[in-house]
C-alpha positions as CSV (number, residue, x, y, z in Angstrom):
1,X,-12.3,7.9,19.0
2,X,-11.6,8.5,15.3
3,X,-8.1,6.6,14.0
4,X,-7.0,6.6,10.5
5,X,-4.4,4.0,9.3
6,X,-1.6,5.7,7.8
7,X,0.4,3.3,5.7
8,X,4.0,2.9,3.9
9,X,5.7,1.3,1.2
10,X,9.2,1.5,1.4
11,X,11.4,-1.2,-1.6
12,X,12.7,-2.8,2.0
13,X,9.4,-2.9,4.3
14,X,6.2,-2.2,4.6
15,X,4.2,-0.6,7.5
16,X,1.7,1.5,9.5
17,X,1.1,3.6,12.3
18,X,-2.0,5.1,13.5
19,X,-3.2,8.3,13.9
20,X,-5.8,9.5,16.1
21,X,-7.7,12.6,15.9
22,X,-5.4,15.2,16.8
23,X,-3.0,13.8,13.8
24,X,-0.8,12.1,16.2
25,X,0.9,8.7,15.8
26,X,-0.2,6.9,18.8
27,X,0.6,3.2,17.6
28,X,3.3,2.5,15.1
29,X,4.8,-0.9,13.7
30,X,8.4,-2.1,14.9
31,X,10.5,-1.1,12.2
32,X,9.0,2.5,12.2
33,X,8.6,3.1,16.1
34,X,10.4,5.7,16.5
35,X,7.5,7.8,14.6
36,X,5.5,7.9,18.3
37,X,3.6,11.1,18.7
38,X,4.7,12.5,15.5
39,X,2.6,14.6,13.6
40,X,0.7,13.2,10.0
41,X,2.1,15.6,8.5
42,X,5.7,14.6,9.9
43,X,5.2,11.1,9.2
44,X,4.2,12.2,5.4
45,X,6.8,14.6,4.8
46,X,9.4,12.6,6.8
47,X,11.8,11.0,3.7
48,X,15.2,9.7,4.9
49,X,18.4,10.2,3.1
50,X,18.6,6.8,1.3
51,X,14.4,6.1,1.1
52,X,13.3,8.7,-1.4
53,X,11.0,5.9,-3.2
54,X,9.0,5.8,0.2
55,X,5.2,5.7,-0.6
56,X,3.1,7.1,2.3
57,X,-0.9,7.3,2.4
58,X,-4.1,6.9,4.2
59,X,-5.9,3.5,4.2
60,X,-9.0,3.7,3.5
61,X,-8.1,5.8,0.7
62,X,-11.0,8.3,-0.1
63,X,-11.4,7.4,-3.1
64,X,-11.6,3.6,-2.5
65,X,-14.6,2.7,-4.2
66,X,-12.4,4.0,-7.4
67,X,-9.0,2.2,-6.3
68,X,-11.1,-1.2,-6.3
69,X,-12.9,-0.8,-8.8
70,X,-9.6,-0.4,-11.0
71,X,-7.2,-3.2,-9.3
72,X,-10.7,-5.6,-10.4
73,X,-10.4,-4.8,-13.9
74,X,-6.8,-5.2,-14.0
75,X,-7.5,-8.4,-12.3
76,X,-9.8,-9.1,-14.6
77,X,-7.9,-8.6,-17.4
78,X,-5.2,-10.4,-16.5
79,X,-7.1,-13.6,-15.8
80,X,-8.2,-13.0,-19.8
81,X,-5.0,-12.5,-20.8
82,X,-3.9,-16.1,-18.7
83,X,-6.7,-17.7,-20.1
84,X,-5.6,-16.9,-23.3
85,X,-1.8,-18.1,-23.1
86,X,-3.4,-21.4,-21.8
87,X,-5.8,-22.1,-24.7
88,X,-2.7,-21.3,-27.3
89,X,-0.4,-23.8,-25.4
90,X,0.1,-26.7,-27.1
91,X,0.0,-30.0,-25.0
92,X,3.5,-31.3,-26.7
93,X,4.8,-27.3,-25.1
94,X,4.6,-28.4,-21.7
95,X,7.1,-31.0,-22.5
């Protein structure tokens, strides 16, 4: 049985539901179980009135290697730029 994780980012939650391979929702979180044998393509064009900042995609992306490989370097340059504040501080700062 193939399954794909469909997730989504909405400002006030943040959920899944499953798919399996005839592109139906078969298992869904709580807040969004009302999306129950929907289609995928239901579920991504689905955008209610007040939630058009909703954020839907498949996890694993298909280009994961790619999304990982930029959150690292952003995590990467942010410990740098940290590491950085901290060696200007000045002990008598902190105080």
């Amino acid at each position: 049985m193939s399954e794909r994780l469909v997730c989504i980012d909405a400002p006030y939650f943040h959920a899944a539901v499953v798919v399996d391979e005839r592109s139906t929702v078969v298992r869904a979180a709580p807040i969004i179980n009302y999306m129950l044998g929907w289609s995928v393509e239901r579920v991504f064009n689905y955008r209610p009135a007040h939630a058009t900042d909703w954020r839907v995609y498949f996890w694993p992306p298909p280009n994961l290697r790619e999304v990982m490989a930029k959150r690292n370097a952003e995590l990467a340059a942010l410990k740098t730029y940290c590491g950085l504040l901290e060696e200007r501080a000045h002990p008598d700062d902190l105080k």
